[in-house]
C-alpha positions in Angstrom: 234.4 -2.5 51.0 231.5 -4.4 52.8 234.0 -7.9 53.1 236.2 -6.4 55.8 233.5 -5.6 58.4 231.7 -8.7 57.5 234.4 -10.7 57.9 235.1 -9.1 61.7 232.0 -9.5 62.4 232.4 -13.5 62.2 235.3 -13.7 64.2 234.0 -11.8 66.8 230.8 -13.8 67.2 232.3 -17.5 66.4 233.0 -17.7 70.4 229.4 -17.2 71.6 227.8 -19.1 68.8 230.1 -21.8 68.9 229.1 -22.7 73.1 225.6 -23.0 71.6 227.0 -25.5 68.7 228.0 -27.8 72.1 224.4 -28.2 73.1 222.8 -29.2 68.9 223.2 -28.4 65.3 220.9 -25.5 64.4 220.3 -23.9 60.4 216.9 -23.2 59.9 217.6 -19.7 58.3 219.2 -20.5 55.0 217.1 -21.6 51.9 217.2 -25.0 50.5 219.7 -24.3 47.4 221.7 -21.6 50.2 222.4 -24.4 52.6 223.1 -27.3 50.1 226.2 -24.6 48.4 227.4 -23.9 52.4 226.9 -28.0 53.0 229.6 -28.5 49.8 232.2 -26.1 51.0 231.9 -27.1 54.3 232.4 -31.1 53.9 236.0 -29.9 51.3 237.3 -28.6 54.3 236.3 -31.1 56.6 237.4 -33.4 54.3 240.9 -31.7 54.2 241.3 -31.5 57.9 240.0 -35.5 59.5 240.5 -37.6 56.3 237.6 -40.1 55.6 240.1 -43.0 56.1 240.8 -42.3 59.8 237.4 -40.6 60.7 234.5 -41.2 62.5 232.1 -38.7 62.9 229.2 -38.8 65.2 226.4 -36.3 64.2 223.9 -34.6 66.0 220.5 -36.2 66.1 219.2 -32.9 65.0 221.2 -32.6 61.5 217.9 -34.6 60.3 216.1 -31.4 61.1 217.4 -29.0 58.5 218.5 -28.9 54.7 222.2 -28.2 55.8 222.8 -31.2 58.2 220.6 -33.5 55.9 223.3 -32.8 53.1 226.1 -32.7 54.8 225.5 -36.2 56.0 224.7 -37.5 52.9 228.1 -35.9 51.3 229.9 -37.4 54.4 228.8 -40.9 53.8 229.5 -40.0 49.9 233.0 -39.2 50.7 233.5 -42.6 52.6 233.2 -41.4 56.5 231.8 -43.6 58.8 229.1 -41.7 60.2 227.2 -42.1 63.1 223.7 -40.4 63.4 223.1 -39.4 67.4 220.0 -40.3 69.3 217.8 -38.2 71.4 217.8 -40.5 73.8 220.9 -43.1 73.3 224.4 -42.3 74.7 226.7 -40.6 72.6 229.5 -43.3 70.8 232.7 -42.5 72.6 234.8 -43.7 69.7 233.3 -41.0 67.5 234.7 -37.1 67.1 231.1 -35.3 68.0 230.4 -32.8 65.2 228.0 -30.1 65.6 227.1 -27.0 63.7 225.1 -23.9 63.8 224.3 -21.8 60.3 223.0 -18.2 61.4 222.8 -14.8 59.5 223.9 -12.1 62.0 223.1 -9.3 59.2 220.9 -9.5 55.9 222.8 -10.9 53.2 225.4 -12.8 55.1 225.3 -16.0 56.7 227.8 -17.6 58.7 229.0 -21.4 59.2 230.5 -22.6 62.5 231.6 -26.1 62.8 232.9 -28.1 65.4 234.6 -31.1 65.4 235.8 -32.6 69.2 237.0 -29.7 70.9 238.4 -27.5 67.3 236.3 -24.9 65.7 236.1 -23.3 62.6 234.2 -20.8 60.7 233.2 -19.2 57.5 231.4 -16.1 56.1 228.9 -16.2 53.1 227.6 -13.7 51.2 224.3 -14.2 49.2 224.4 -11.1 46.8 224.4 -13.0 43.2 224.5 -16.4 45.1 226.4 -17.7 47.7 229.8 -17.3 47.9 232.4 -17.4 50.8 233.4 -13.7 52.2 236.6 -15.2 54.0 238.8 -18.0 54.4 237.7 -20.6 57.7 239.0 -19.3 60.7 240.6 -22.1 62.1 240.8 -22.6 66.7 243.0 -25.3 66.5 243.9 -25.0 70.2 245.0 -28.5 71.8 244.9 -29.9 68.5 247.5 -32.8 67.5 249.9 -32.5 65.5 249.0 -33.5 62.4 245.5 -32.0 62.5 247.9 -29.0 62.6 250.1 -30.1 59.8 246.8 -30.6 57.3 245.1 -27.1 58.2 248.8 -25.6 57.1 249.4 -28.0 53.8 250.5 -25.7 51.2 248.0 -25.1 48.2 246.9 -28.2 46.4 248.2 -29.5 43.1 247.2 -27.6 39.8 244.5 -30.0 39.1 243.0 -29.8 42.2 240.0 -27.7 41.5 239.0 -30.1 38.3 239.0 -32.9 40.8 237.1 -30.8 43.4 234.5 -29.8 40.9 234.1 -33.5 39.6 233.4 -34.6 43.6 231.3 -32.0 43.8 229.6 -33.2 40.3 229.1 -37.0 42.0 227.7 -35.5 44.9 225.0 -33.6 43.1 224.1 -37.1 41.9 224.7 -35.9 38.2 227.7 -38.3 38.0 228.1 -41.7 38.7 231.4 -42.4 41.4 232.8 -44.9 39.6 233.9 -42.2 36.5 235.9 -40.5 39.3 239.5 -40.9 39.8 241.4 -38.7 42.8 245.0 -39.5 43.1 246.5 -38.0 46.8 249.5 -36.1 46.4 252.5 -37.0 48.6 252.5 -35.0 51.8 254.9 -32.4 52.4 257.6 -33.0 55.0 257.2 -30.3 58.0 259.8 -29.8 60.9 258.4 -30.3 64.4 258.2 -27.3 66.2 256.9 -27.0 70.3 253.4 -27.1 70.4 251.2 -24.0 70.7 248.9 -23.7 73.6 246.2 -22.1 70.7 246.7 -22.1 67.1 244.3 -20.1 65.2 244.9 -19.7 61.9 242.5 -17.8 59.0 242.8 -19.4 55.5 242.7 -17.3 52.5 240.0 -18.4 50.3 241.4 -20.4 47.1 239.2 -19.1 45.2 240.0 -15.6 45.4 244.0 -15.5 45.3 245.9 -12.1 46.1 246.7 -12.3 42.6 244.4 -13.6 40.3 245.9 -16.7 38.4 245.2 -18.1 34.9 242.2 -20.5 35.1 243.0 -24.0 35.3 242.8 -25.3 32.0 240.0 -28.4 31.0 236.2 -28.5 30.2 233.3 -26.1 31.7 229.5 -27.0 30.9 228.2 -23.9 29.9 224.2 -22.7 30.4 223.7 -19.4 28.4 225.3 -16.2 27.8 224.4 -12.7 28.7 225.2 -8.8 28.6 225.5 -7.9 31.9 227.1 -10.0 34.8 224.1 -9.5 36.8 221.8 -10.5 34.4 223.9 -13.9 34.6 223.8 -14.5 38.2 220.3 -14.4 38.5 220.2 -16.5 35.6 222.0 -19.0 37.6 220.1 -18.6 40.9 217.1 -19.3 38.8 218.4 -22.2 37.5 219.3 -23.5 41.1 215.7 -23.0 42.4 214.5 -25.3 39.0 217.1 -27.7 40.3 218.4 -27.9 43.5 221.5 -30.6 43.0 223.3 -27.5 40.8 223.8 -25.8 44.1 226.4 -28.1 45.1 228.4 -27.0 41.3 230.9 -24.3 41.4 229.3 -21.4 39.0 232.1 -19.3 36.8 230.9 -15.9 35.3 233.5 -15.2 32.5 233.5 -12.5 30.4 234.6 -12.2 26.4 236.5 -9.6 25.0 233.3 -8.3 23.3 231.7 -8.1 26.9 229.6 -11.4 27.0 228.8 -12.9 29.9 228.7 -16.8 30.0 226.8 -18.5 32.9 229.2 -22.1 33.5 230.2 -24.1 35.9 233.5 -26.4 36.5 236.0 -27.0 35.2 236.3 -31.0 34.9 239.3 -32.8 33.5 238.0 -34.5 30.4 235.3 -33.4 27.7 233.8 -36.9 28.5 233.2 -35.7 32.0 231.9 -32.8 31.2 229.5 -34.4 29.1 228.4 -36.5 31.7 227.3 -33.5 34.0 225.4 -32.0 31.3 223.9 -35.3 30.8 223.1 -35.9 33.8 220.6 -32.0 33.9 218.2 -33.8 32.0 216.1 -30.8 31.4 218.3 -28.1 31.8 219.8 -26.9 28.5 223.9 -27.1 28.2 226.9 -27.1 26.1 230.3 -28.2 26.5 233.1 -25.8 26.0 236.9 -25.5 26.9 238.0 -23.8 29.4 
């Protein structure tokens, strides 16, 4: 298994790379459609962690340098943060959290995320082998974090429609959707018992999308490209797709497979057909179907 060492890998090396995110932001290695798909998953989880509603992020001047800052400022303004864009040569806004990153690929195939947002970390492993996909959960350096950034990194999983709604954001932010069709409805927070505080919390997240035991798909709509006999046939299908048009990097691609061994290229799933319409609207040129999920 190549995940394990991978994984180790990125641990080991958040520290270093991490004192270099202090000084700028930094991802020139990752392709356009590569850096867009790390962008997405890394604004859900900042999203998670400093809620757009009582967030202010300052970014580095340099984000304007490379595809990954670029979109992951635009999808922060998207989301509703307040976001303010650094200066070369202005002083830094003190009532802004400072957020810096640096994309790097320590080994072919693998690229690795490290964020940092005030004085926490995190970090994330991708592989690129039939398109970019996260090796890991974020490893999470929470130390002298408040409590309640605590208590949102720990939230139990999300409510069963949460990955519909997730897809749909993802869906506005590709620009195939208009906001306004978009409804997201917060669940009430769990009630946790305080505890003392930890000098360092670090905590590794599972990745929801691949649970210890694989759970039935969350029922709704998919858009669906083409179908194929082998499943690497259909990823490359998809990453050919992506390079046609960019703004499907920021969709979720599913690779399901029939009982008679077809493979289906889709992506989703949304809540309504209606939605799902919408997004295959909203390819223009790129052929689609709707199809339950």
């Amino acid at each position: 298994m190549r995940a394990a060492p991978i994984a180790a890998l990125a641990l080991v090396l958040t520290g270093c790379a991490m004192t270099t995110a202090r000084l700028g932001s930094n991802a020139a290695v990752a392709s356009a459609s590569e850096a867009q798909a790390m962008a997405a998953d890394s604004l859900a989880e900042l999203v998670k962690l400093y809620p757009p509603a009582i967030s202010r992020l300052a970014i580095d001047a340099s984000a304007s340098d490379d595809v990954f800052g670029q979109a992951l400022t635009d999808g922060l303004r998207k989301r509703g943060y307040a976001v303010v864009e650094g200066s070369r040569k202005a002083k830094a806004d003190p009532s802004a959290l400072p957020l810096r990153y640096v994309v790097d690929q320590p080994m072919a195939g693998y690229y690795r995320v490290m964020l940092r947002v005030g004085e926490q970390s995190l970090a994330r492993g991708y592989t690129t082998e039939g398109g970019v996909a996260p090796s890991a959960g974020w490893a999470l350096n929470l130390s002298g974090a408040s409590e309640q950034l605590v208590e949102r990194a720990t939230r139990p999983d999300l409510p069963g429609d949460a990955e519909q709604v997730q897809a749909e954001v993802a869906a506005v932010n590709a620009g195939l959707v208009g906001p306004a069709v978009v409804a997201v409805v917060d669940s009430p927070a769990p009630v946790y018992q305080r505890s003392a505080p930890a000098s360092r919390v670090t905590i590794a997240i599972p990745p929801a999308a691949k649970p210890a035991r694989p759970a039935a798909s969350p029922a709704g709509w998919r858009v669906q490209f083409a179908a194929f006999r082998t499943d690497k046939t259909a990823r490359s299908y998809w990453r050919s797709l992506v390079q046609k048009k960019p703004a499907l990097a920021a969709l979720k691609p599913r690779f399901p497979r029939s009982s008679r061994g077809v493979v289906f290229v889709q992506a989703g799933p949304y809540r309504t057909v209606a939605f799902a319409k919408r997004v295959c609207g909203g390819l223009n040129a790129s052929a689609c179907i709707v199809v339950k999920a």
